[in-house]
Structure formats: C-alpha cells, structure tokens
N, C-alpha and C positions, 0 to 999 in steps of 0.2 A: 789689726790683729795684735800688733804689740802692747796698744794700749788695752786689751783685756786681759793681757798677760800679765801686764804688769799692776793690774787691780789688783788681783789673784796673788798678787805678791806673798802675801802669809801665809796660804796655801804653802808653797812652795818652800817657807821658812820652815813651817812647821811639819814639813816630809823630810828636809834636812835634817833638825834638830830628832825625829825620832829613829833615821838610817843614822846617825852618825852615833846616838846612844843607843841601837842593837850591834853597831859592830864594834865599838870600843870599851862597851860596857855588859859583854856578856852574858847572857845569864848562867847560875852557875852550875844548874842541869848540865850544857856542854862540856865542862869541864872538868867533871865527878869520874874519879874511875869507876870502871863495869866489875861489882863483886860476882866472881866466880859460881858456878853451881859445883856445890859437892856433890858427888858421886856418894848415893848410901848405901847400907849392906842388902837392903830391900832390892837397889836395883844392880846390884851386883850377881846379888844371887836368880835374878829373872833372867840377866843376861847369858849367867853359863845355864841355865833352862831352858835359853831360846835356840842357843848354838846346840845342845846335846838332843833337841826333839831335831835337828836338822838331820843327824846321825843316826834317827831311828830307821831312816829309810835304808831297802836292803839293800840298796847297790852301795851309799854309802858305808852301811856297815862292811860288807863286801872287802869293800878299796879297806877300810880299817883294819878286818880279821889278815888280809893280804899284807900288811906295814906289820903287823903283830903288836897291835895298838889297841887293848882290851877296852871297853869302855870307863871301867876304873881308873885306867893309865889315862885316857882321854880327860877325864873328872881334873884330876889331881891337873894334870898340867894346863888345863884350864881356870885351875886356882891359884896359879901362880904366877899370872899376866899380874899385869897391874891396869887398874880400873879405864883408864883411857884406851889400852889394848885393848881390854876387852868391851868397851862399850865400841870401839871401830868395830872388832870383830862383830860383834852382834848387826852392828848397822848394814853390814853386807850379808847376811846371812837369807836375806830376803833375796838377794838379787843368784843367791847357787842352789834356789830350787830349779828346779829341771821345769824348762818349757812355762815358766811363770807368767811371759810379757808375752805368749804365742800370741793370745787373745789379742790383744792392742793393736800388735802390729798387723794381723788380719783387717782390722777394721778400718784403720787408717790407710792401707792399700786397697780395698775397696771404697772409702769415700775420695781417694785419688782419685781412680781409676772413674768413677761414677761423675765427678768432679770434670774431670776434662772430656768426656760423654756429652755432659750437659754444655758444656763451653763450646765445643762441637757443633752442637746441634742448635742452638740460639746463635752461631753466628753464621750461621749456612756454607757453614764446611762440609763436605764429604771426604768420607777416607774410602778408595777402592783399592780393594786387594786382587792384583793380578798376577798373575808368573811372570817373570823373568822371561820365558821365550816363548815367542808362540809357536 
C-alpha cells in the first residue's frame, strides 16, 4: 500500500504546490471591494408610487383621513425619507396588504394535514376517535 503511494508521489507534490498557491496567493477577485448600487431618481420615484397605491385602499385611506393626513401631506413627507428609507419602506409594503399569504398558508396546512394522512395509512396506523366515558 505504501509503496503505491509513494509512486504517486508527484501527484501529491503537485496538489501541494497548487493548495498552498490558492491560499497564499489569492486571487484578487477576493479581495476587490463590492461597488455599491445607487439608488436613481427612476426608482425613487416608483417607490413613493408603490407605497401611495398601498393607501389607495379605503380602510387605509380611512385610518389616514382619521390622523388628518391628506394624501398630499402623505406625498410630501414621503419625499423627504432618504432613498434607503424609502426603498425599506417599499420592500414591506408587500407584506401590509391585508390577507396577502392567506393563500399559502392554506395550502401548506393541507399538504400537512394530507401529508401525515398518508404516513398514517402506509404505515398501518389507525387513529379511533372515542369518548372519554362510556
């Protein structure tokens, strides 16, 4: 066993010589800083577009006219976040529609439910449901 190992010798030099020049010798992909994305006026302005069609709906306009928070007054002080504010804001904006994920999470409580059904039933379990007292 030793003696094919040590045939293969060069083998073994030459997995050295190319670990020891990827970890000592970098490439310098790794070590480049990550240039930022600017934020442009294009999506600045889609983003107070996507927040203010959130507030077209009436209950939130409702809770609004209720604050005495005109839509105009709403405009304006949504123009005055600054672009990382407002791209968070936007990014949640999907999740305060009313009843968005109902759908999902129906489905994934029935493929449960259908799910340990099936486990159930291939493993010759029975479930009996009786009373408590006879």
């Amino acid at each position: 066993m030793l003696n094919t190992i040590f045939k293969i010798k060069s083998v073994y030099i030459i997995m050295l010589i190319a670990i020891l020049n990827i970890s000592l010798f970098p490439p310098d992909v790794f070590g480049l800083p990550v240039k930022s994305k600017e934020v442009s006026s294009e999506s600045r302005l889609q983003n107070i577009e996507k927040i203010l069609g959130v507030f077209k709906n009436d209950i939130a306009k409702k809770r609004l006219l209720s604050l005495r928070i005109s839509e105009r007054d709403l405009k304006t002080r949504l123009e005055r976040l600054s672009d990382s504010q407002l791209s968070a804001l936007s990014k949640n904006v999907d999740m305060m529609n009313i009843g968005a994920d109902a759908g999902g999470v129906a489905i994934v409580i029935v493929v449960v439910v259908l799910l340990i059904i099936a486990i159930l039933y291939f493993t010759d379990y029975a479930i009996k449901v009786e009373p408590k007292h006879k």
